[in-house]
C-alpha positions as CSV (number, residue, x, y, z in Angstrom):
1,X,10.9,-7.4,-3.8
2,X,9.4,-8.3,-7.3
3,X,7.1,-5.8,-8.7
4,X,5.8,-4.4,-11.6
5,X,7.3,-1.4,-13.5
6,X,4.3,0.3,-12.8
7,X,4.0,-0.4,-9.3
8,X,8.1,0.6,-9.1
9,X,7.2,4.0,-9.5
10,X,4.0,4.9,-7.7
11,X,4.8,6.9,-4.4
12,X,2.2,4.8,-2.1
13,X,2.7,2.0,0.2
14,X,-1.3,1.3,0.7
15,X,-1.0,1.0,-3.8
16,X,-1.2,-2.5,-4.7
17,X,-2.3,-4.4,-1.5
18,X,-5.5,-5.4,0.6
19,X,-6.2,-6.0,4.3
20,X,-7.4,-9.6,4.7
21,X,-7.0,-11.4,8.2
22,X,-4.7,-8.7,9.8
23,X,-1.9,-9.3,6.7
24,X,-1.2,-7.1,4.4
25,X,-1.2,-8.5,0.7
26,X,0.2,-7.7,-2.7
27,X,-2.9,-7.1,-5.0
28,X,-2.5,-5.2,-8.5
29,X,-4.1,-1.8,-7.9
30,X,-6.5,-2.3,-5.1
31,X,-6.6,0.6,-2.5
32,X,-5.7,-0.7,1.1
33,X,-8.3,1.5,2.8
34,X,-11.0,0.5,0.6
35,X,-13.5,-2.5,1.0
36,X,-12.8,-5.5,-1.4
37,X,-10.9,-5.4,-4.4
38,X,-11.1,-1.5,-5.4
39,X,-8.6,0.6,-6.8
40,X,-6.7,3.6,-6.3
41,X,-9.4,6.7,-6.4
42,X,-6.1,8.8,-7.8
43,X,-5.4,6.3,-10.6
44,X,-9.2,5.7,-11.7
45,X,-9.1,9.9,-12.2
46,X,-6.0,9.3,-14.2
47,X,-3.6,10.6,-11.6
48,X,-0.4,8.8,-10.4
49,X,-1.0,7.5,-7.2
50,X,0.8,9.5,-4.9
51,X,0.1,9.0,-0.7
52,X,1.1,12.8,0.1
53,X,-1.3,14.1,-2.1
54,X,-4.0,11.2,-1.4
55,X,-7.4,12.2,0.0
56,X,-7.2,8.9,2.1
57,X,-4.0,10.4,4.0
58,X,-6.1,13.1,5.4
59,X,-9.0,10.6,6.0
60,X,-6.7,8.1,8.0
61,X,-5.3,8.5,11.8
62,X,-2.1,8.2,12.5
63,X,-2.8,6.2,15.1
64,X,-3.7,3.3,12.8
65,X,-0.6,4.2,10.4
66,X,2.0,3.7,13.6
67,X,-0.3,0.5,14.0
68,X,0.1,-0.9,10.9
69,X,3.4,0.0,10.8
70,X,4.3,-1.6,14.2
71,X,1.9,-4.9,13.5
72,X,1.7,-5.5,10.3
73,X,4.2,-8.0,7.8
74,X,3.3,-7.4,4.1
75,X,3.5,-10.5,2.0
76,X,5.2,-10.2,-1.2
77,X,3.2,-12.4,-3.1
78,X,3.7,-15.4,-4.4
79,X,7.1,-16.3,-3.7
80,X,9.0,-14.3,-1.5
81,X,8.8,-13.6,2.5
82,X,7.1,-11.5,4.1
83,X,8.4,-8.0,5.4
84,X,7.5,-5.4,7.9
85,X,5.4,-3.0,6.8
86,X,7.7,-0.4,8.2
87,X,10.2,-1.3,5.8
88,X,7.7,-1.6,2.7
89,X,6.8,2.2,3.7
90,X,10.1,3.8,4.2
91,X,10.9,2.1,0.5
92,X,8.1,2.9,-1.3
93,X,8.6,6.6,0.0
94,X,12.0,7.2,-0.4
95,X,11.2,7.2,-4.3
């Protein structure tokens, strides 16, 4: 999984993509849970982007977390195959 060295150290798996058609996609800084092509609320206050201290966590059911994670296939832009997003979370928060 190709990524920046930036995006190799933040601590969220909803840093970096967008929710188009159902798919998850690799997007530089964009927030998952917000409209369009915004970015991360933590890293426009000039925090690291961190999901367990994320106001969004609070905001989101877990319901629709376990859905993503059950649903969803995260693709890794441009060139490489698409993975569960289960397994894109339990990296990204093992850091």
């Amino acid at each position: 999984m190709t990524q920046t060295s930036a995006h190799a150290s933040v601590r969220c798996p909803f840093y970096g993509v967008g929710q188009t058609w159902g798919l998850i996609r690799w997007e530089c800084n964009q927030c998952a849970f917000k409209n369009l092509h915004s970015p991360c609320d933590m890293e426009v206050a000039g925090e690291r982007p961190d999901w367990d201290r994320c106001v969004r966590k609070s905001q989101t059911s877990q319901s629709e977390i376990d859905g993503l994670m059950k649903q969803t296939l995260l693709s890794m832009m441009p060139r490489e195959p698409d993975i569960p997003f289960s397994q894109w979370f339990a990296k990204v928060m093992s850091r």
